[in-house]
C-alpha positions as CSV (number, residue, x, y, z in Angstrom):
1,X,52.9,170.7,144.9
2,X,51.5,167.0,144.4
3,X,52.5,164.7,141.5
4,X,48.6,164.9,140.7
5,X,49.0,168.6,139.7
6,X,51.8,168.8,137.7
7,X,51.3,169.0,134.0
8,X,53.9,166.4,133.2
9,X,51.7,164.0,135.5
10,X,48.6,164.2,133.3
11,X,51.0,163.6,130.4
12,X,51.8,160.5,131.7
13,X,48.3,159.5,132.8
14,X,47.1,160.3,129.2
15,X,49.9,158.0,127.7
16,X,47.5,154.4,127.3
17,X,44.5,156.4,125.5
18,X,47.1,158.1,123.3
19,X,49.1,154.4,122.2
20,X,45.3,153.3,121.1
21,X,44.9,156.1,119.0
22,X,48.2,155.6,117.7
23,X,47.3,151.7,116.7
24,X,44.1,152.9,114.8
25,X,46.2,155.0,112.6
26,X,48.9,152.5,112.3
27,X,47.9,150.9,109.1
28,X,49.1,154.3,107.0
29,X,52.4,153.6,108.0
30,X,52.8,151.3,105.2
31,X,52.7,154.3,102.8
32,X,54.5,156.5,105.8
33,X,57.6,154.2,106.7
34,X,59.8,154.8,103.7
35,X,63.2,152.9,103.4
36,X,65.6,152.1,101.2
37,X,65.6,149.5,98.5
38,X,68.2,147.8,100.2
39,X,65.9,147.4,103.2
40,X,67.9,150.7,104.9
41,X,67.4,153.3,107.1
42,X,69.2,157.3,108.3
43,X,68.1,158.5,111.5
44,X,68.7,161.5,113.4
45,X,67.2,163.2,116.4
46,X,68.6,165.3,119.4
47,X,67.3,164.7,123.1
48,X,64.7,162.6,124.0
49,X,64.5,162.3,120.0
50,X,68.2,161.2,119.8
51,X,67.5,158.6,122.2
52,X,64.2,156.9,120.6
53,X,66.2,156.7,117.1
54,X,68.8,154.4,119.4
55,X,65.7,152.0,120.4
56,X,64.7,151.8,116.5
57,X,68.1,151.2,115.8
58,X,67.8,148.1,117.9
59,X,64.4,146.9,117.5
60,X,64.3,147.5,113.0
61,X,67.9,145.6,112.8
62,X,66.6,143.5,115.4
63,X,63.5,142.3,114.3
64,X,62.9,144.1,111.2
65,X,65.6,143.0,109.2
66,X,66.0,147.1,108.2
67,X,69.9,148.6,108.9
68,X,69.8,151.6,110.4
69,X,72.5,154.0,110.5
70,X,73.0,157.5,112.8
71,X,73.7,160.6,111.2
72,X,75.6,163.3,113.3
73,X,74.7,166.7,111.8
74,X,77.8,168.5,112.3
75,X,79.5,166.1,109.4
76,X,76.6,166.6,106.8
77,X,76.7,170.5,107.3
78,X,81.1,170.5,107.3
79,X,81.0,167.7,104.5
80,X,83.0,168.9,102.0
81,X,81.6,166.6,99.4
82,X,78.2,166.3,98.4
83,X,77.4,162.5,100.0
84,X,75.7,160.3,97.9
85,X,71.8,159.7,99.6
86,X,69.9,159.2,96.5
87,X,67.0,156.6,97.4
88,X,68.1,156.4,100.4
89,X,65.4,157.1,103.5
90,X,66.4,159.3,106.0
91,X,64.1,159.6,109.3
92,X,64.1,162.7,111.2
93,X,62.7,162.7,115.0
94,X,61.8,165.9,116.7
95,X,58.8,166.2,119.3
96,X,57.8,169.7,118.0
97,X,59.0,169.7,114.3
98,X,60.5,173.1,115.4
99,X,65.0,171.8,116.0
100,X,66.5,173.9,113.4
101,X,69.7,171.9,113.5
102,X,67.2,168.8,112.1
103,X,65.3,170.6,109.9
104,X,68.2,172.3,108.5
105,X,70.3,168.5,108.2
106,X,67.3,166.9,106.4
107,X,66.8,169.5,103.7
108,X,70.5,169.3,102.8
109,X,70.4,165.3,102.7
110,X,67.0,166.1,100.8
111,X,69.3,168.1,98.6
112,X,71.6,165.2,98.4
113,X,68.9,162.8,96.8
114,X,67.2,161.8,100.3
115,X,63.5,160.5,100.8
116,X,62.7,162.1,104.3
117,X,60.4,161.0,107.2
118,X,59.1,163.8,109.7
119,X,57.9,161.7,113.4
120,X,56.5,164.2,115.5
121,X,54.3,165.6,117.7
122,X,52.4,168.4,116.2
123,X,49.9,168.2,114.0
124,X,49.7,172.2,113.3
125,X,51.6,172.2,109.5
126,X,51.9,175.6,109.5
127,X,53.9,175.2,113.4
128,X,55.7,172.1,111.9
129,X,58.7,173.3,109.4
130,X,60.3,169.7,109.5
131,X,56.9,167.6,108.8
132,X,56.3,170.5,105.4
133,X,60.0,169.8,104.2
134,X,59.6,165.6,104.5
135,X,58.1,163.6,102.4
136,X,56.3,162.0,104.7
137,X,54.7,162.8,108.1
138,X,54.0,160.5,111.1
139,X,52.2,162.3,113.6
140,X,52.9,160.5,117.0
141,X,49.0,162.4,118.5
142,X,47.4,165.6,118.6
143,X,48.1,166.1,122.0
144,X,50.8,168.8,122.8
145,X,53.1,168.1,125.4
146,X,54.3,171.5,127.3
147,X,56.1,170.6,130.0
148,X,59.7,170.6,129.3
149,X,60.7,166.9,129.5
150,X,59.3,164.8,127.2
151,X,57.2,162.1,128.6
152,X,54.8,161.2,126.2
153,X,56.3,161.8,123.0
154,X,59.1,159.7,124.0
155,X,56.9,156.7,124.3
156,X,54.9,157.7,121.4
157,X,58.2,157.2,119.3
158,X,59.3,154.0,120.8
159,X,55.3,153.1,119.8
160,X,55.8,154.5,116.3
161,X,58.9,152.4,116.4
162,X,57.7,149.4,117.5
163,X,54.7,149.9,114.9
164,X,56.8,150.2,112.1
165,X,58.5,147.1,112.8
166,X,55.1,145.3,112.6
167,X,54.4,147.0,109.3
168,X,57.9,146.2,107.7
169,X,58.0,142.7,108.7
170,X,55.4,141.1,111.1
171,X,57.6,141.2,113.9
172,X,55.0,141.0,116.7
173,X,51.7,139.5,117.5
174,X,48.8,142.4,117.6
175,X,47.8,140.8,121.0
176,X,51.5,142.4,122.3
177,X,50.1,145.8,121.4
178,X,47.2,145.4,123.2
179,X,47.8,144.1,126.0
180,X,50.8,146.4,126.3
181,X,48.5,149.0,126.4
182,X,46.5,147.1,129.3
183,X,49.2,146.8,130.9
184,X,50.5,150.2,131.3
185,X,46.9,151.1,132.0
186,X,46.6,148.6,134.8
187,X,49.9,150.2,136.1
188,X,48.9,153.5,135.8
189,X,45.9,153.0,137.5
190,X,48.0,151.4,140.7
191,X,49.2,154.4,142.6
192,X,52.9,153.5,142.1
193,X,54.2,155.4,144.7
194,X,58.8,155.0,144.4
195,X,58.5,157.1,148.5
196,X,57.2,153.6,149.5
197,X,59.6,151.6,147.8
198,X,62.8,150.2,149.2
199,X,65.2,151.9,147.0
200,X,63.9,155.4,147.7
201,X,66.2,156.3,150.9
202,X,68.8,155.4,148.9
203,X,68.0,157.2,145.8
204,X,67.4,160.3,147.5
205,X,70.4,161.1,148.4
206,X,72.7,159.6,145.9
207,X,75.5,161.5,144.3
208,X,75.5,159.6,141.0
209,X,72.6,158.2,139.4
210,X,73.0,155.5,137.0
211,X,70.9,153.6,134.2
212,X,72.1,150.5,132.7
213,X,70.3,148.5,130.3
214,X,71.3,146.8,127.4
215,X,69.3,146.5,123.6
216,X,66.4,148.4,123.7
217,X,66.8,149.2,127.4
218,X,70.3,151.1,126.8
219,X,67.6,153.7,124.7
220,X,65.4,153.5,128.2
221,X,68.5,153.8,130.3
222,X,69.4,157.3,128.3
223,X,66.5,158.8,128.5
224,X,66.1,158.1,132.1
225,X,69.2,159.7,132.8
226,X,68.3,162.7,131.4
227,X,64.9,162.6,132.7
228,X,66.5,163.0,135.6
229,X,68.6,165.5,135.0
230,X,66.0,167.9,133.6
231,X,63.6,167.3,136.3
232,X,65.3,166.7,139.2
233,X,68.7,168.3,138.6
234,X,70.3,164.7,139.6
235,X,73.3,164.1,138.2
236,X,72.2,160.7,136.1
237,X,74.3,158.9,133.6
238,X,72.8,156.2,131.3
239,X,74.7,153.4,130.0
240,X,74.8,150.5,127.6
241,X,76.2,147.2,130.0
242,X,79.3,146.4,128.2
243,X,79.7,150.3,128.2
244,X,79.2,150.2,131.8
245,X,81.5,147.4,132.3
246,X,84.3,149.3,130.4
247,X,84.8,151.8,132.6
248,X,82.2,153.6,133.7
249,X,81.7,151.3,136.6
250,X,85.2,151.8,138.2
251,X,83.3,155.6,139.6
252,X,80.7,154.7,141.3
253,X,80.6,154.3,145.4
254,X,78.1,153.5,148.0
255,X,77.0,156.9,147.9
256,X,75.6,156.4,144.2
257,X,72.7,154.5,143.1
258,X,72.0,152.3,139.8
259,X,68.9,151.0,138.3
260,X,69.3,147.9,136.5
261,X,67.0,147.6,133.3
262,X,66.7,144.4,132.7
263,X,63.7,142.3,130.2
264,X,63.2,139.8,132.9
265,X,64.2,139.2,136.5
266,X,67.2,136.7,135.5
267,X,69.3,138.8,134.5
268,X,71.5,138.8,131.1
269,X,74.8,137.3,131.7
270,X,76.6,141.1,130.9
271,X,73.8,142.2,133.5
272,X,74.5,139.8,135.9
273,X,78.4,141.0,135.7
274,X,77.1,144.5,135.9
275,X,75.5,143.9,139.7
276,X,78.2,142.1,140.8
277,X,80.6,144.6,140.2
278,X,78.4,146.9,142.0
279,X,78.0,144.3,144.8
280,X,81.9,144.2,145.1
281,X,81.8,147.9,145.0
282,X,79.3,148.6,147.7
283,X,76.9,150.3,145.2
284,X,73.0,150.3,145.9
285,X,71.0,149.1,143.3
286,X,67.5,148.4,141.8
287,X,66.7,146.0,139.5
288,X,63.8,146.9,137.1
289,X,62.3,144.3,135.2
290,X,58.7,144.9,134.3
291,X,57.0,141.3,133.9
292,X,53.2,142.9,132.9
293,X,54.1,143.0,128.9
294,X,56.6,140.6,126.7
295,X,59.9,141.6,126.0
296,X,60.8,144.6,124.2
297,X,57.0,146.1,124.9
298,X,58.0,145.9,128.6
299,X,60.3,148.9,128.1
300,X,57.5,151.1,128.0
301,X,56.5,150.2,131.1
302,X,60.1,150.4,133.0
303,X,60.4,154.2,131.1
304,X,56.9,155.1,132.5
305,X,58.0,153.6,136.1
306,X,61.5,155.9,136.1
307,X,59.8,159.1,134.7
308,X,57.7,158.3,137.4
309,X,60.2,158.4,139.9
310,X,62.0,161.7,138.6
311,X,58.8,163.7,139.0
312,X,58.6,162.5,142.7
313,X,62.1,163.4,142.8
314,X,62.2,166.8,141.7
315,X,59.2,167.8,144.0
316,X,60.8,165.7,147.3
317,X,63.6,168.8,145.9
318,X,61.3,171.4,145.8
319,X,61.7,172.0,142.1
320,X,58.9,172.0,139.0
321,X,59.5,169.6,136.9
322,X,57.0,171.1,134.4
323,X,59.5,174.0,134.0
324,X,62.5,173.2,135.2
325,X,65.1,176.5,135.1
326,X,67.2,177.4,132.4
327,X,65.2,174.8,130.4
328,X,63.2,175.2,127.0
329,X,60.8,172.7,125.3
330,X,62.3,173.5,122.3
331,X,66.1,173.8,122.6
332,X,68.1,175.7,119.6
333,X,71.8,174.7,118.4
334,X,72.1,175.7,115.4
């Protein structure tokens, strides 16, 4: 099978026509983006979900001004005292709408008092149980994603993300939208090809996989890894740098690999300790700073790059990445 006729390739080429659409809309967000009076946010998501409420996390107390604060659903449904959320704004993510453990946490901090925010990515109501219990709805595109892994709805959440920010507070130019979308267009339309690359001997047969990225980029760095996991079966661990640096690093060996993701190519100071101690160790790395977009749009670009490089992956394997076995779009725990 070729890249070109896998599902979760079209997904990917699809991506800069679906961030444009998003943009249009992106004025209703001021009615959408509900927060707290004390400029405050909940979030909760699982997955690829759980992993684009870590990158609002960093870019709304970043830039936005807006605290934002995880909620772990096991301790709302044991709680054994009804927790106080009146007025306070509670944003659920969930790609199909459909996580019962999600829908099932919001409507009992709804219970609680909560406002509550549905992001996702289906615009079918009736096939959306989260997005009819919120208040509000932010539809990331009417364009269903099917393969297992998300691809485009990931980066439709860090773009809803990013949007809000703009609304909230001004945080960006409106240039750094566009030309983000340019950009990834412009990349798209390269052939990137990670087989021709340097790293790719090395990656191919690594034992370990690892993604370290710091800010936004630890968000990037966990979602990679489990890119990788679901599509290529790698065994792919992603990392915050101090994280990294605390422990973490002490396991890997020449027969690993580690992408650094980095926001330019002089590295942070804690990234620049992170690659030595992989020097001193003998572990192959890459580092992966895209320079095409500013700083944090460029993560967009570095996620589109790796989930590149896990779909070459899993077919260099032999395995679908579209359906990947024991896999479900739509996992159940609850």
């Amino acid at each position: 099978m070729k890249p070109e006729d896998t599902l979760t390739y079209g997904d990917i080429m699809e991506i800069p026509s679906l961030l444009e659409d998003f943009s249009l809309r992106a004025r209703a967000l001021k009615k959408l983006a509900l927060k707290s009076g004390e400029r405050e946010v909940y979030l909760v998501g699982r997955g690829s979900s759980g992993n684009a409420t870590l990158f609002a996390k960093y870019i709304w107390e970043t830039y936005a001004g807006v605290i934002t604060n995880f909620i772990h659903p096991h301790s709302i449904f044991e709680a054994r005292i009804p927790l106080h959320f009146k007025g306070h704004a509670v944003w659920a993510f969930s790609q199909s709408g459909k996580s019962k453990d999600i829908t099932a946490c919001l409507k009992k901090l709804m219970d609680w008092g909560a406002k509550g925010v549905a992001v996702t990515n289906e615009a079918d109501a009736g096939a959306n149980p989260l997005a009819r219990l919120a208040d509000t709805h932010i539809l990331l595109s009417n364009s269903k994603e099917v393969p297992v892994a998300a691809t485009k709805s990931f980066i439709l959440q860090l773009w809803a993300v990013l949007w809000t920010a703009q609304i909230w507070s001004g945080s960006f130019r409106e240039k750094d939208f566009r030309g983000t979308v340019l950009a990834i267009r412009k990349f798209l339309g390269s052939g990137f090809d990670p087989r021709k690359t340097a790293f790719w001997p090395k990656l191919k047969k690594a034992g370990v996989i690892g993604f370290v990225g710091r800010g936004p980029f630890n968000a990037v760095a966990d979602d990679s890894a489990l890119k990788f996991r679901e599509m290529a079966k790698a065994h792919a661990l992603g990392y915050s740098a101090a994280e990294f640096l605390h422990g973490p690093v002490g396991a890997y060996t020449s027969k690993d690999f580690v992408f650094l993701l980095s926001p330019s190519r002089k590295l942070p100071e804690d990234m620049e300790k992170v690659r030595l101690a992989l020097a001193e160790r003998g572990t192959p790395y890459h580092v992966l700073a895209p320079e095409q977009a500013a700083f944090p749009f460029n993560c967009l670009l570095a996620d589109i790059q790796i989930k590149l490089t896990a779909l070459h992956l899993s077919l260099a394997k032999g395995l679908n990445p579209d359906n990947p076995k024991g896999l479900k779009k739509v996992t159940q725990t609850f």
